[in-house]
N, C-alpha and C positions, 0 to 999 in steps of 0.2 A: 583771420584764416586765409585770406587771399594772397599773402606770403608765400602758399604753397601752388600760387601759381605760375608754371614756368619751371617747376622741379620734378624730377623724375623721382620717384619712389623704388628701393629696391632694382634699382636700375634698371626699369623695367616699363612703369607707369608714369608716361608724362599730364600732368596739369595742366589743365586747358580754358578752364573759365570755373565761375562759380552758377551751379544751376537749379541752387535749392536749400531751405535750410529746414532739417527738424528740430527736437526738442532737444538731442545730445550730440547731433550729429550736424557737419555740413558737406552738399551733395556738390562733387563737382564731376563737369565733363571731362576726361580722359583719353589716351591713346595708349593702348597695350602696343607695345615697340615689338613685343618678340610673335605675337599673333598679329600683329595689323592690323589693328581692330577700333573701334570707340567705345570706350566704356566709360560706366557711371562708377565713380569713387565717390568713397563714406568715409568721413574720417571724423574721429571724436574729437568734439570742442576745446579748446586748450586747457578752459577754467575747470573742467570736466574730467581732463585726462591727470589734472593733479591730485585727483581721490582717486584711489584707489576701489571704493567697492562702484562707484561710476564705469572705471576699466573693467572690473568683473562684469559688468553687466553687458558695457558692448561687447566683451568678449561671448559673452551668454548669447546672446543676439546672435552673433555673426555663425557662431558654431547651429543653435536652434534652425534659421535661415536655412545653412547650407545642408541641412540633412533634408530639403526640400526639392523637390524635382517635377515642376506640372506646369501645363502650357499656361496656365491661366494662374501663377503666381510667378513674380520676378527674379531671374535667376541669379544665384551667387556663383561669381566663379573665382572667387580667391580672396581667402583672409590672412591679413599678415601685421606683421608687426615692424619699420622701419626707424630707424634713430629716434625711439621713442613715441612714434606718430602710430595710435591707432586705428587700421582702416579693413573698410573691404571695401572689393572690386565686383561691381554687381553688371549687368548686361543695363547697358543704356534706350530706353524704351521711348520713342518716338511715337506722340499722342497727347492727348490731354486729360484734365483728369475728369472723373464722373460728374463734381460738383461744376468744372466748366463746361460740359454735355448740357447737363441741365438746366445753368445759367443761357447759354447760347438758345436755346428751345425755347427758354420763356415763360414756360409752362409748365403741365402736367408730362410725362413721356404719353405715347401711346402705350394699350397696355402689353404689345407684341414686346416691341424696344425693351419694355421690364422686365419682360419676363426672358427675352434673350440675355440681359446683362442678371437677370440675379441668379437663374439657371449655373452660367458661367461663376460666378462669387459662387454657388457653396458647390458647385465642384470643387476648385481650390481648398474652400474650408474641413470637406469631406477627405481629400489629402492632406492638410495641416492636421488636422483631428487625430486621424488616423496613425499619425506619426507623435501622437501624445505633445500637441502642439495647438497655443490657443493664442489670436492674434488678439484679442483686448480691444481692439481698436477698429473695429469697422467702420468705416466712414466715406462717403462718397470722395473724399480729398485723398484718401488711400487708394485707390482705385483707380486705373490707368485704362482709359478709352483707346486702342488703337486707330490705325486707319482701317482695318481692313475689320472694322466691328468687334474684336475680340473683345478681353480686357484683362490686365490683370492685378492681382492683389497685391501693393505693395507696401513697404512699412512698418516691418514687423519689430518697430522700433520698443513696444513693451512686450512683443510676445515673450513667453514663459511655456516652458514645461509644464505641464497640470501635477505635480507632482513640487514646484519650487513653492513657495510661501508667494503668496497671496498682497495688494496692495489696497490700503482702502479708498476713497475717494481724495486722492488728492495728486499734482503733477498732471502727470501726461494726461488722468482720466478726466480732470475741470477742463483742459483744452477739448476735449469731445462729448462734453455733455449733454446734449440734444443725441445723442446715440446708444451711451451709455444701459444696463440692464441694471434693473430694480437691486440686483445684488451688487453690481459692482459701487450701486449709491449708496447700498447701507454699508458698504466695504465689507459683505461676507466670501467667504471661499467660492470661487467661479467655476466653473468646466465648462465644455464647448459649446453647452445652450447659450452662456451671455454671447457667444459671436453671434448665434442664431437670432436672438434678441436683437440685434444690433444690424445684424442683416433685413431683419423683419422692417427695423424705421427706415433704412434706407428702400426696400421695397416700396412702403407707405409715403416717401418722397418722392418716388418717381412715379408711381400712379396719380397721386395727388396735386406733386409741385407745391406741399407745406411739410412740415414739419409738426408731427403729433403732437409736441408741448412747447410753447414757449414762453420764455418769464423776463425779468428785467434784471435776472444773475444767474449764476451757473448752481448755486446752489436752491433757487427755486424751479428750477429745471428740473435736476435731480428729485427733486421733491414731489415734483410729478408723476417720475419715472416711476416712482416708486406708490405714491397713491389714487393717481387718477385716469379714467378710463379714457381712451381718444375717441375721436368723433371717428366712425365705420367708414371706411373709403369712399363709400358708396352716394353717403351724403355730399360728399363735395364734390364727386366726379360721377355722376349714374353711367360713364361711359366701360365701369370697372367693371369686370365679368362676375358674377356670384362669388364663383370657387376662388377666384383670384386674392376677392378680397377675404376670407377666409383663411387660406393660407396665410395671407397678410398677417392677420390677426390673429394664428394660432401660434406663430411665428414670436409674435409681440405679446404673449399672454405673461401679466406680472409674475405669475406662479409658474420654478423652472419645471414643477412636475407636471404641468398644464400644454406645457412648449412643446414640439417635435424633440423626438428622444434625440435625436442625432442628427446630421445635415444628409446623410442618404434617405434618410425618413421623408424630410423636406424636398430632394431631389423626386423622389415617387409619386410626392405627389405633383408638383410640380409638369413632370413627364405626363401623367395623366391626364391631366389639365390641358397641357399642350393639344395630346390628342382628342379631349375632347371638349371646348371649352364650356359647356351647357352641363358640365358633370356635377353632380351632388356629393360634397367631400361629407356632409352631414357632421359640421363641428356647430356648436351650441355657444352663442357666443358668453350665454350669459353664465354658462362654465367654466370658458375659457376664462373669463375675467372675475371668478367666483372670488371671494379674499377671505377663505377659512379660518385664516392663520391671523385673522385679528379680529373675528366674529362678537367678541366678543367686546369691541369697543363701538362707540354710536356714529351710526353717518351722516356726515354732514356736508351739504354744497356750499363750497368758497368760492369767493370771487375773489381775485387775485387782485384787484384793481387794475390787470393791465392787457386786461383784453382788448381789442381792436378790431372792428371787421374783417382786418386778413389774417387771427388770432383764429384757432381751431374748436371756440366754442365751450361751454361747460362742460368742466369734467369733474364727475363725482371723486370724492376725495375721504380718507377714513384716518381722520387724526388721533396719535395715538396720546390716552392720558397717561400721565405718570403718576408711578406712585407719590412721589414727594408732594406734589400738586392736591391729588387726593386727602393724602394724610393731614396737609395745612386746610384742609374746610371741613373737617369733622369738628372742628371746636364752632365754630360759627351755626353749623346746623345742630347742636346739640343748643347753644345757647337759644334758636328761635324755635327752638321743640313747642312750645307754649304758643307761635303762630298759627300750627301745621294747620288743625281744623277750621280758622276761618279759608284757610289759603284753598283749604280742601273745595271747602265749597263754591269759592268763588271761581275755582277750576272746569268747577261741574256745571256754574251756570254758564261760565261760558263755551264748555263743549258743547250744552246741550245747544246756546244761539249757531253757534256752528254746523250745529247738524241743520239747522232750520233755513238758513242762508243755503248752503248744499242741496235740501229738500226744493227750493224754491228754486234754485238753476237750472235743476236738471228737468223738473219737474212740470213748473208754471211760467218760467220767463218767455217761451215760444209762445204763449197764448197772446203776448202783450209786446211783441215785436212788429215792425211796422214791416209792409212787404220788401224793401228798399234793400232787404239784408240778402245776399247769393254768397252759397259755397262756390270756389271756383272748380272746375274739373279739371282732371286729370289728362292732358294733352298728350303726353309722348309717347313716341312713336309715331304719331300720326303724323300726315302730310298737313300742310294747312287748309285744302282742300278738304279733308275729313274734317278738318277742327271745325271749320265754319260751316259746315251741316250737321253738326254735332249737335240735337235738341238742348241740352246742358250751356250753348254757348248761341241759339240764335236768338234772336230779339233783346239778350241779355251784355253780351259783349262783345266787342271789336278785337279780332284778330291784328295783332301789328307785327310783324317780320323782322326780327332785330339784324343782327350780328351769323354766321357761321362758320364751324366751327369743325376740324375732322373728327368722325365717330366711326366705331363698327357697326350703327345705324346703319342705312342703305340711305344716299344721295337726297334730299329734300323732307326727314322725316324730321320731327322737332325734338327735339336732344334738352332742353330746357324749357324754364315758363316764368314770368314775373308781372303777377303776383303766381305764389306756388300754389301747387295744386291742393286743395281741401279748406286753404286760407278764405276765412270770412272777410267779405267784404260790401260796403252799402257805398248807393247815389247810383246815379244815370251816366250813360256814356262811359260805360266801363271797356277798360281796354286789358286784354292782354298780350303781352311783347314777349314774342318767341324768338328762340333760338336752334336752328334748321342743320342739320347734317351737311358736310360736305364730302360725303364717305370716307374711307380708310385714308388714314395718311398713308403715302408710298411708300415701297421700300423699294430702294436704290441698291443698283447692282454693285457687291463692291471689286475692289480691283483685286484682282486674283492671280496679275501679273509677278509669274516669279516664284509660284508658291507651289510647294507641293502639290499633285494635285489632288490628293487625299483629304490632304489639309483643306485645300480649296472645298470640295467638292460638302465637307462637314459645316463648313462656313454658312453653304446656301439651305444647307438640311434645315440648322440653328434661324434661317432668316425666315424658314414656315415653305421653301420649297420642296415640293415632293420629287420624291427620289425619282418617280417616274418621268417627270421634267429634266433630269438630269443627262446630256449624252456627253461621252470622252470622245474625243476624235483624238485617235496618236497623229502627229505626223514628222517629220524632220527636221530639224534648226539646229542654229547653233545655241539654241539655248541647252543648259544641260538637261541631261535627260529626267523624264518624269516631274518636270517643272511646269508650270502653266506659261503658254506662251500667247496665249489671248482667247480671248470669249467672245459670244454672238449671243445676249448684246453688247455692248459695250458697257464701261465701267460709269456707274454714277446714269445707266439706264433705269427711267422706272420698271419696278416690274407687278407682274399680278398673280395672283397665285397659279394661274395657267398656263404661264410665260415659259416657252420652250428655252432650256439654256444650254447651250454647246459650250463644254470646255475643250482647247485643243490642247494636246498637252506633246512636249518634245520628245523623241525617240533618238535625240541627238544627230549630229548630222549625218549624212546619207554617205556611202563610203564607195565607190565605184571598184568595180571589181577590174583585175586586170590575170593573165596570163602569162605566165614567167617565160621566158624566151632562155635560148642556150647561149651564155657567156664563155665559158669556158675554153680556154687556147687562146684568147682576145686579149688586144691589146687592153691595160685599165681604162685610160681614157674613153676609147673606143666603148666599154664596157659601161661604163657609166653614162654615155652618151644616150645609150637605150634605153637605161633602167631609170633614170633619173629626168628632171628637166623638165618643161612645158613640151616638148617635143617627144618626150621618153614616156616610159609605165608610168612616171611618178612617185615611183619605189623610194627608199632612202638605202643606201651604198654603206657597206659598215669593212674597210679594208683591212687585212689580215694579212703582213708580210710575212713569210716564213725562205727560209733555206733550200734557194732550187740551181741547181745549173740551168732549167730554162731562162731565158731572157728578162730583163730587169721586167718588169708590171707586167708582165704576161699572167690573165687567170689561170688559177690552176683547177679551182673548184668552187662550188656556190654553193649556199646551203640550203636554196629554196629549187628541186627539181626543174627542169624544164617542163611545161605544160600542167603547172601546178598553178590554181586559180588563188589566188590572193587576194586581199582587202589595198586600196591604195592607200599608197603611203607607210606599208610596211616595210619592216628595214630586214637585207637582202646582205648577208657575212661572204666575201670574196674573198678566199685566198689567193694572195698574190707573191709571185719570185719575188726575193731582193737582187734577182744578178749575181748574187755571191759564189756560184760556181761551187760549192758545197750540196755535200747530198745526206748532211745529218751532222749533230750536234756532238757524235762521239759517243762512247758507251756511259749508262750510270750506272756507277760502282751497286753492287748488291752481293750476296754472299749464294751460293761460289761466283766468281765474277766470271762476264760472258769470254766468250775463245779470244776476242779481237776487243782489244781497250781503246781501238781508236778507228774513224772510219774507214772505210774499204768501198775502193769503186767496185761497181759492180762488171762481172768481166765482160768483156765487150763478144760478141758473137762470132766477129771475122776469125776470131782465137780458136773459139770449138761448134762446130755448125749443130752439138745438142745443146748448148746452152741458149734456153728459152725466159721468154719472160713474163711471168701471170701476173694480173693486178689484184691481189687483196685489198677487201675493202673491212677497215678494222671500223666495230662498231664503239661508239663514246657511252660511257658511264652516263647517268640521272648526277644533275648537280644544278647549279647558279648558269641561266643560257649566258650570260655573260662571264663563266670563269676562262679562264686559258688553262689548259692542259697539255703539256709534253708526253706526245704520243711515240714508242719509240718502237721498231720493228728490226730483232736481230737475230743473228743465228748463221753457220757454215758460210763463214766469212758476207754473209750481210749484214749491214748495219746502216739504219737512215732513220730519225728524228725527226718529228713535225708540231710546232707549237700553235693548238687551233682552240676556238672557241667552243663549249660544250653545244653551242646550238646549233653547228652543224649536224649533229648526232652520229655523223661517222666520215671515215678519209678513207681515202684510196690513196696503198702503196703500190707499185711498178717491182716486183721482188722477181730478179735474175739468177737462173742457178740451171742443175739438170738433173735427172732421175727424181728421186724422192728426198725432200730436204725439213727437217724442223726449224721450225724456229718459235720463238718466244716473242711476246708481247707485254710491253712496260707500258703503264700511267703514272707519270708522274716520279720517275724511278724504282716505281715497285710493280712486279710482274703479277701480269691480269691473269694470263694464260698461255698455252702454246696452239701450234696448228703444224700439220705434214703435209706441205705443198706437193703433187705429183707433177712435175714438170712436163714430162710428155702427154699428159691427157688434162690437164688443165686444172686438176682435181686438189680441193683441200676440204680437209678435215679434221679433228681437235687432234692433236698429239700428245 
């Protein structure tokens, strides 16, 4: 596949490295030429792309995908098909993924961390769902950590319509086994509980830092999935809140009618939970993991052989007989028919020594124990201080101080105990070795630089800050507006839950106001010299030559009044003579055509001492502030042309005549209107 590095796609997407490979597909990094951008390109396997119902399927994919649209799943923004290559183009996600979160930590998450990342997952799944969309494949390697905390779901490399045919355990589903839903193991038809189911283990991996079953193949994984109960959160992290682990576990219940109906179900409660983490969800665990649905076959606990101390312990298992198995041992019990009544009896005596052993444990064995035997008690919570005035622990055992460790304990309480609490144990100089709180792990400010501030601001809600901690301060930069342009405190600050956080967010930069001055009769030079410049308004100069007998670059008009306040750096329309010693462009033909086809000075006054001259000021049409428009003013041998910009929004003509005179007004060759200038009193009005 690396062929295709160094090639443009659709002439459009260039190849840039290779940065990922899934099951059908391989991911590389990209450059959209015509948006500017980096993205991540998917393109199907070569060996892949020569079947044909393989190309159905990425095509199925890519279409499924793109009808998706949520911050917390990865976005698609173009699917296509080039010289045979097929591919999409998805948004290139800088982060890592959930299963290197985990890996990097070491350990268990805290149960905050969990609960902000699984929160985020079925939001997403709550949008996939919603859209008749099931992603098959939940898995911390699916899952994309941001910088800035988010995360999102990616890889919806087998999602399917809930509606297309069903796959059973085989392909894509043996590479995620440990995640897998008791149905997708027995390969029955799925809906959106298997992602909840799958959701559920990765919850139980990040509170825990194990994995609810493991085996020594994929198909004794499965095997589990589907018969055996996981060890409670609780047991291997007491740090897990009640309700937390409940969810966990209603979440992961074998039975899909047992599970949360839907991922909003699991959202509510979730939210709940958030706000109040001591809340009683009141689920039953031993309901949740009821198994009706084969009651009537015997249970039995196996050992796998491959348990290990970092292995999650016995888990009951309900193997099912078959018939063929059955029906081959009815001849063999029929042949020792003639055993049954010794067998009987020897049955009976040995229940009844059974019962007698039993009677004698519970019964007489304390009478005949030597003092040497102590239960151990139950230490946590306590300080060490309490432990060792604890009557249960004076005279009898040595406190020792191990290891610590962060909890939602409070700073120096013991979180742990070895030997555990209620274990029998005998002899002298007995010790027990705790392990002590080193309270909450922090949480770090994150950077918020650059990000909406809305977006921001949800970020910190999600990290368990209360909104009342929250202040916006606007102020001015050049960043763009309604961006974060920095916080108090700073980014990768601890914070507490009382931590006052200031975002400042941009208002864009600060614009200084200016006052238009009178150009007009000025040289351009000279004109621009004021409006423009480090020495000037500042303004931008936008020239507009037209047809004048005044003098070459003399202003004639501006479009921005005098003593009009302005933003700086607004741009300021000046019409300016060309010198041409013309005073209009000539008539436009129109039906009836006007008295004079061609222009006419205006008469000069030495001629007739009633000939006067008024200035109309013709108003401009609503259009484009940047169109030009040929404004024309004629009539009783007047005639003058002016080609200006609509955002001036009106010109002033200089119209020569005596007594009362009409005339007509053209835009653009077609007449707007007329007006009856009265020459001796200065007067106009429509005509």
């Amino acid at each position: 596949m690396d062929q295709y590095i160094g090639k443009l796609l659709d002439n459009r997407y260039e190849i840039l490295e290779r940065i990922g490979t899934g099951g059908m597909a391989v991911v590389f990094k990209g450059r959209d030429h015509r948006l500017n951008r980096l993205v991540a390109v998917k393109i199907l396997k070569d060996d892949l792309a020569k079947d044909a119902e393989f190309r159905r399927r990425f095509h199925d994919e890519s279409q499924a995908v793109a009808m998706l649209s949520h911050p917390n799943i990865m976005a698609v923004h173009d699917v296509s098909r080039s010289e045979q290559v097929e591919y999409i183009v998805m948004e290139l996600i800088d982060g890592i993924t959930l299963k290197q979160f985990m890996q990097r930590k070491g350990g268990p998450l805290s149960w905050k961390e969990a609960l902000h990342f699984i929160t985020q997952i079925m939001k997403a799944l709550s949008h996939a769902h919603g859209r008749g969309i099931i992603h098959r494949d939940i898995k911390p390697q699916n899952i994309m950590v941001l910088r800035d905390g988010s995360i999102k779901v990616t890889d919806f490399g087998i999602a399917r319509l809930t509606s297309a045919a069903q796959n059973t355990l085989t392909q894509e589903a043996l590479g995620s086994v440990h995640y897998i839903s008791p149905e997708q193991a027995r390969g029955s038809r799925i809906d959106g509980r298997s992602d909840i189911y799958s959701a559920g283990v990765v919850l139980y991996e990040m509170l825990t830092g194990r994995l609810p079953f493991e085996g020594d193949s994929p198909v004794s994984v499965a095997i589990q999935h589907i018969n055996s109960i996981p060890l409670p959160p609780r047991e291997l992290n007491p740090d897990i809140p009640e309700a937390l682990e409940a969810i966990t576990m209603k979440a992961m219940a074998p039975r899909v009618e047992n599970r949360y109906r839907n991922a909003d179900d699991m959202l509510n409660d979730l939210e709940e939970f958030r706000k109040d983490p001591s809340i009683d969800l009141e689920y039953d665990p031993a309901k949740l993991f009821a198994t009706a649905d084969v009651a009537d076959e015997p249970t039995q606990v196996i050992d796998t052989g491959s348990r290990r101390r970092g292995d999650t312990g016995a888990m009951r298992r309900r193997e099912p007989l078959h018939e063929e198995h059955r029906s081959a041992e009815r001849p063999r019990k029929q042949q020792k028919a003639t055993m049954s009544v010794p067998l009987a009896v020897a049955s009976i005596l040995i229940f009844i020594a059974g019962i007698g052993v039993l009677l004698w444990v519970v019964f007489f064995s304390d009478s005949f124990r030597s003092e040497d035997h102590y239960t151990v008690p139950n230490l946590y919570g306590m300080t060490i201080e309490q432990a060792m005035a604890d009557p249960k622990v004076q005279g009898i055992f040595e406190i020792v101080e191990g290891s610590s460790i962060s909890s939602s304990l409070e700073p120096g309480k013991i979180v742990s105990q070895d030997p555990a609490a209620k274990e029998q144990v005998t002899g002298e100089g007995l010790t027990i070795t705790v392990t002590v709180s080193a309270g909450e792990e922090p949480v770090y400010m994150p950077d918020l630089a650059n990000k909406d501030y809305r977006e921001a601001k949800q970020a910190l809600l999600e990290l368990g800050i209360s909104n009342a901690n929250i202040t916006m301060t606007p102020e001015h930069s050049e960043v763009t507006k309604d961006l974060v342009t920095r916080t108090v405190p700073l980014a990768d600050s601890a914070l507490q839950p009382d931590t006052m956080i200031e975002i400042f967010v941009s208002q864009g930069p600060e614009v200084a106001q200016r006052t238009m001055l009178t150009v007009e009769t000025m040289p351009l030079d000279q004109a621009k010299a004021l409006l423009e410049g480090e020495t000037g308004l500042g303004l931008v100069v936008n020239v507009v030559y037209i047809d004048s007998d005044k003098p070459k670059d003399t202003v004639l008009l501006q479009s921005v009044p005098a003593g009009t306040s302005v933003d700086e750096g607004t741009t300021v329309t000046l019409q300016v003579s060309n010198g041409s010693g013309a005073t209009g462009e000539g008539p436009v033909p129109e039906s009836p055509p006007p008295e004079s086809p061609s222009p006419s000075p205006s008469p000069s006054p030495s001629v007739d001492p009633d000939i006067k001259t008024v200035s109309y000021s013709v108003e401009l049409p609503d259009g484009d502030p940047d169109q030009i428009v040929t404004v024309r003013v004629g009539g009783s041998g007047y005639d003058q042309s002016r080609q200006v910009p609509l955002m001036v929004q009106s010109v002033v003509f200089p119209i020569t005549g005596k007594g009362k005179q009409k005339f007509d007004i053209y835009f653009d060759g077609t007449k707007d209107h007329s007006v009856e200038i009265d020459f001796d009193t200065g007067e106009v009005k429509p005509g």
